[in-house]
N, C-alpha and C positions, 0 to 999 in steps of 0.2 A: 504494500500500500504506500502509495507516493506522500501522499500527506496526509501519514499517520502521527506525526508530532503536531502539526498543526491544527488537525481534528484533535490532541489529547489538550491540546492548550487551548483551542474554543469550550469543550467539555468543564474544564475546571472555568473556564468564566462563567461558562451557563452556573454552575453549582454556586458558585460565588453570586452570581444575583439572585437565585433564587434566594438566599438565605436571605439577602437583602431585603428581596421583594414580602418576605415572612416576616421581617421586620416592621418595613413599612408598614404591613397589613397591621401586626398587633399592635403599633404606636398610633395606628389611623391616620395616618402622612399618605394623603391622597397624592400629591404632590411629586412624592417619590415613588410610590409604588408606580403612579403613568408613567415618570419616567424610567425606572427599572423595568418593566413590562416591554416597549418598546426597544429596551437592549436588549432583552431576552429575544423578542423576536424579528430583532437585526442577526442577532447573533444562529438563529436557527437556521434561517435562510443563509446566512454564510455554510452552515455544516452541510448542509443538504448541499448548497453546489460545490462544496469540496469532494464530497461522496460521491454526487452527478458524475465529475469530471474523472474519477477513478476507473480506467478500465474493468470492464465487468466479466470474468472466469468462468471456464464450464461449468463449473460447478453451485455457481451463482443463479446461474441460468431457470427459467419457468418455476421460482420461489415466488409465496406467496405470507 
């Protein structure tokens, strides 16, 4: 996997905002939770087209 460090280093920011966005949630900081919510889902759409772009193996092939 070509970029397998870089899918492990978006994965620990997703975790990292999550806890964030658990935060916000229990202090009630609307505020920051929009804004963490919105990294988390920058951040997704980065891993999906890092994974996109990952050639796909026989063995990968007609999974569901």
């Amino acid at each position: 996997m070509r970029n397998r460090e870089a899918i492990m280093k978006k994965i620990d920011s997703l975790e990292t905002n999550v806890n964030k966005l658990n935060f916000a949630l229990n202090k009630g900081d609307r505020e920051l939770y929009n804004e963490t919510f919105d990294k988390l889902m920058e951040q997704i759409s980065q891993l999906r087209t890092y994974v996109e772009s990952e050639p796909i193996t026989g063995n990968e092939m007609n999974q569901i």
